[in-house]
C-alpha positions in Angstrom: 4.1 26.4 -14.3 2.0 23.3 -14.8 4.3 20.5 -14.3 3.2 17.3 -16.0 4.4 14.8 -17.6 3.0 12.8 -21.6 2.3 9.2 -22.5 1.7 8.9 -26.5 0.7 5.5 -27.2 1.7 3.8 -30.3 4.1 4.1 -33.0 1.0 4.0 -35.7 3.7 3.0 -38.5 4.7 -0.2 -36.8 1.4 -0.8 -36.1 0.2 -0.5 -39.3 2.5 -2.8 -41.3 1.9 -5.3 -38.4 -1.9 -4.8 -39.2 -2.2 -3.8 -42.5 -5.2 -5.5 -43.5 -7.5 -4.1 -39.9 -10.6 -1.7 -40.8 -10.3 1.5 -39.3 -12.6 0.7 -36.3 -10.6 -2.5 -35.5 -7.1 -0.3 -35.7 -8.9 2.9 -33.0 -9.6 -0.3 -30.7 -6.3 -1.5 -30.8 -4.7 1.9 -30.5 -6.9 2.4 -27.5 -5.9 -1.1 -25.9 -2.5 0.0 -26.5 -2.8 3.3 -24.8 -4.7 1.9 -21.5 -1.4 -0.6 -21.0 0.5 3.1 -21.3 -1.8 4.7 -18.7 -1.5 1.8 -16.1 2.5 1.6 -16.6 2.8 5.6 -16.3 0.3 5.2 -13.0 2.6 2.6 -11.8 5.8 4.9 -12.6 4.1 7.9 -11.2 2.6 5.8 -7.9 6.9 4.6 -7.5 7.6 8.2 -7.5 5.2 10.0 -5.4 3.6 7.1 -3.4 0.3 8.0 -5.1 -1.3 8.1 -8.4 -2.1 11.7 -9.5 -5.0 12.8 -10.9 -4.7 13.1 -15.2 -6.6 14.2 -18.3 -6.8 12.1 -21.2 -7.1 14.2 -25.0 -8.2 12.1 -28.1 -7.0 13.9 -31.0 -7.0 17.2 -29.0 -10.6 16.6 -27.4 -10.4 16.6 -23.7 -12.4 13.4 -22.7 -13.7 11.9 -25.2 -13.5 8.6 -25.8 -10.2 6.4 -26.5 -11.9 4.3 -29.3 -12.9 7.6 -30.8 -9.3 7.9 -31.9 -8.6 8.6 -35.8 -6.8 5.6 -36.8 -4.5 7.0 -39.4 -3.1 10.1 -37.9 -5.5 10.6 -34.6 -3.1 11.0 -30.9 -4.2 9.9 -27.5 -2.3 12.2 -24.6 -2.8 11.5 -20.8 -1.5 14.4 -18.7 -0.6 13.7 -15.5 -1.1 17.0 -13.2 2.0 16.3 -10.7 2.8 19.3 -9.3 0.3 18.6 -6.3 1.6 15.4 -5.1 5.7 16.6 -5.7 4.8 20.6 -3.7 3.1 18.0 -1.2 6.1 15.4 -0.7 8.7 18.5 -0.4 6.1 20.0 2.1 6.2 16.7 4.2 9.9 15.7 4.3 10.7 19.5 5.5 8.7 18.7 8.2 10.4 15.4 9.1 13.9 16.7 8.7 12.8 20.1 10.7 14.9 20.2 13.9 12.1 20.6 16.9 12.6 22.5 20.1 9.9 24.6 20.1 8.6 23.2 17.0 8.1 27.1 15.9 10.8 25.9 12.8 8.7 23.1 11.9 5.8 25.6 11.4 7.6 28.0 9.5 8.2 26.7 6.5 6.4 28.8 3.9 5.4 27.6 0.1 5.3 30.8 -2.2 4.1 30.3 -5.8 5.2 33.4 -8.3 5.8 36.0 -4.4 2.6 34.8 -3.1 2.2 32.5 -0.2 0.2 30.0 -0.9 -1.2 26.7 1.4 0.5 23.8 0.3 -2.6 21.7 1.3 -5.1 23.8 -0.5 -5.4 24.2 -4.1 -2.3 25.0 -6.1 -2.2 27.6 -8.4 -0.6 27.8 -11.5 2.9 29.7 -11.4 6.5 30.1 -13.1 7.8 29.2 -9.5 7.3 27.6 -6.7 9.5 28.1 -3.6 9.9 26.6 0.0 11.7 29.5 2.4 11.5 28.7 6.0 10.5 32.5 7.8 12.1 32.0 11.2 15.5 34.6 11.3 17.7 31.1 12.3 17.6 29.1 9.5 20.3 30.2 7.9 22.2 29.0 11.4 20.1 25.1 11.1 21.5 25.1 7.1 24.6 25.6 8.7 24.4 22.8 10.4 24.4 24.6 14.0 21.6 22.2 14.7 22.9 19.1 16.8 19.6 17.4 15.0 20.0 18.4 11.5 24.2 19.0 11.4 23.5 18.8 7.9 21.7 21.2 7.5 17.4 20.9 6.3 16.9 22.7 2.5 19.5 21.7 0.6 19.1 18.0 2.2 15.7 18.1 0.8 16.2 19.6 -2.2 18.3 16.9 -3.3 15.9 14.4 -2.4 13.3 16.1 -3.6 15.3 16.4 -7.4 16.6 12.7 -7.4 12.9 12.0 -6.7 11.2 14.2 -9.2 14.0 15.6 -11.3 12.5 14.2 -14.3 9.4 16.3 -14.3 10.8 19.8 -12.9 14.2 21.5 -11.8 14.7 21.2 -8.2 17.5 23.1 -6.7 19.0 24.4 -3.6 19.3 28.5 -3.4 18.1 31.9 -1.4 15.1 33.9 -1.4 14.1 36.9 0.9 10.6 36.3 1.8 9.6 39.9 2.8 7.3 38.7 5.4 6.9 36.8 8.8 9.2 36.3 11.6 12.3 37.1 9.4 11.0 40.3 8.5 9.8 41.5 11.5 13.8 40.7 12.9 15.2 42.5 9.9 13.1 45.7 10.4 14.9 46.1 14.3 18.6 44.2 14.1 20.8 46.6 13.8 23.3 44.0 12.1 26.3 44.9 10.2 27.7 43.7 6.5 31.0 44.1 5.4 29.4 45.4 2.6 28.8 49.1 2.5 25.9 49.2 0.2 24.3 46.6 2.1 23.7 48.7 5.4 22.4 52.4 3.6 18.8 51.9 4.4 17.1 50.5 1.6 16.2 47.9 -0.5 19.5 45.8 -0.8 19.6 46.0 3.1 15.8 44.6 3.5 16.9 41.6 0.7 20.2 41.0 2.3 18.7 40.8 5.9 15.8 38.4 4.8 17.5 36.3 2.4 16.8 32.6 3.5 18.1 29.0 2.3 15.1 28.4 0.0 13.9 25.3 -2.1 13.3 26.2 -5.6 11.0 24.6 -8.0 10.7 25.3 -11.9 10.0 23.8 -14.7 
């Protein structure tokens, strides 16, 4: 899932009947004078959102790089294409950390990022996936999301998740949910409690048990 976001830069029409009388390399400069006021408000809009200007890639006419005046003037399209899923996988990252309960601080540390099952680092390059999902491993966090934590007695995912959509919503779909990270400290308690559901299917050995023992408040990021 590449999540980014598209500034086109003129209506050429309006432009046009404004300008009917320009020669074509007069009406690419314009266009491209246009499009660089675009870029700098979309910079601004994106530096509001994430407290930093991410990186983009600007396509003349479907050639990556070249040159804005290069534009065709009749029917020609300048795209910038902001990569922001860097900067929003980032500012989740960060604000788990600052609304992490500490005691230990072994919470703090366990919150995982996990891009299409794999765990990934969220400070090292991001790869490309479907989904991306924060799940914290340690076998309490359903008990914090509970709010059984005098420091976060609102619990820590679904807290951030909603910051994290009113923040971002506009270029992915943030939401609150479960996952069951097979892996890590939850896993390792899941393989020795000897726990019981009031569901039957839930304690054969198997599968659905595994699932049902790891399954953690997760963070949930798609496009």
């Amino acid at each position: 899932m590449a999540i980014r976001t598209r500034v086109t830069p003129i209506n050429r029409d309006v432009m046009l009947r404004l300008c009917p009388t320009l020669d074509p390399k007069e009406r690419s400069r314009r266009i491209a004078d246009y499009a660089r006021t675009a870029l700098a408000e979309a910079q601004e809009t994106n530096r509001q959102a994430t407290g930093g200007v991410p990186e983009h890639t600007t396509f003349v006419d479907g050639r990556e790089g070249a040159p804005l005046e290069s534009v065709n003037p009749d029917n020609g399209v300048i795209v910038f294409r902001f990569e922001l899923v860097t900067d929003l996988l980032a500012w989740i990252d960060k604000t788990l950390q600052a609304h992490s309960p500490v005691r230990s601080g072994r919470y703090q540390r366990s919150h995982v990022l996990i891009a299409d099952g794999t765990a990934v680092d969220p400070e090292g390059p991001i790869p490309d996936a479907s989904e991306y999902v924060f799940v914290n491993t340690q076998p309490y966090a359903r008990k914090i999301e509970r709010g059984l934590s005098r420091q976060a007695p609102d619990g820590v995912y679904e807290a951030v998740a909603a910051l994290a959509s009113k923040r971002f919503g506009n270029v992915a779909r943030i939401r609150f949910g479960f996952r069951s990270p097979l892996f890590g400290d939850i896993d390792a308690w899941a393989s020795r409690t000897g726990m019981k559901s009031s569901q039957p299917s839930r304690n054969r050995p198997g599968a659905q048990r595994r699932a049902w023992l790891n399954r953690q408040p997760a963070i949930v990021i798609t496009r």
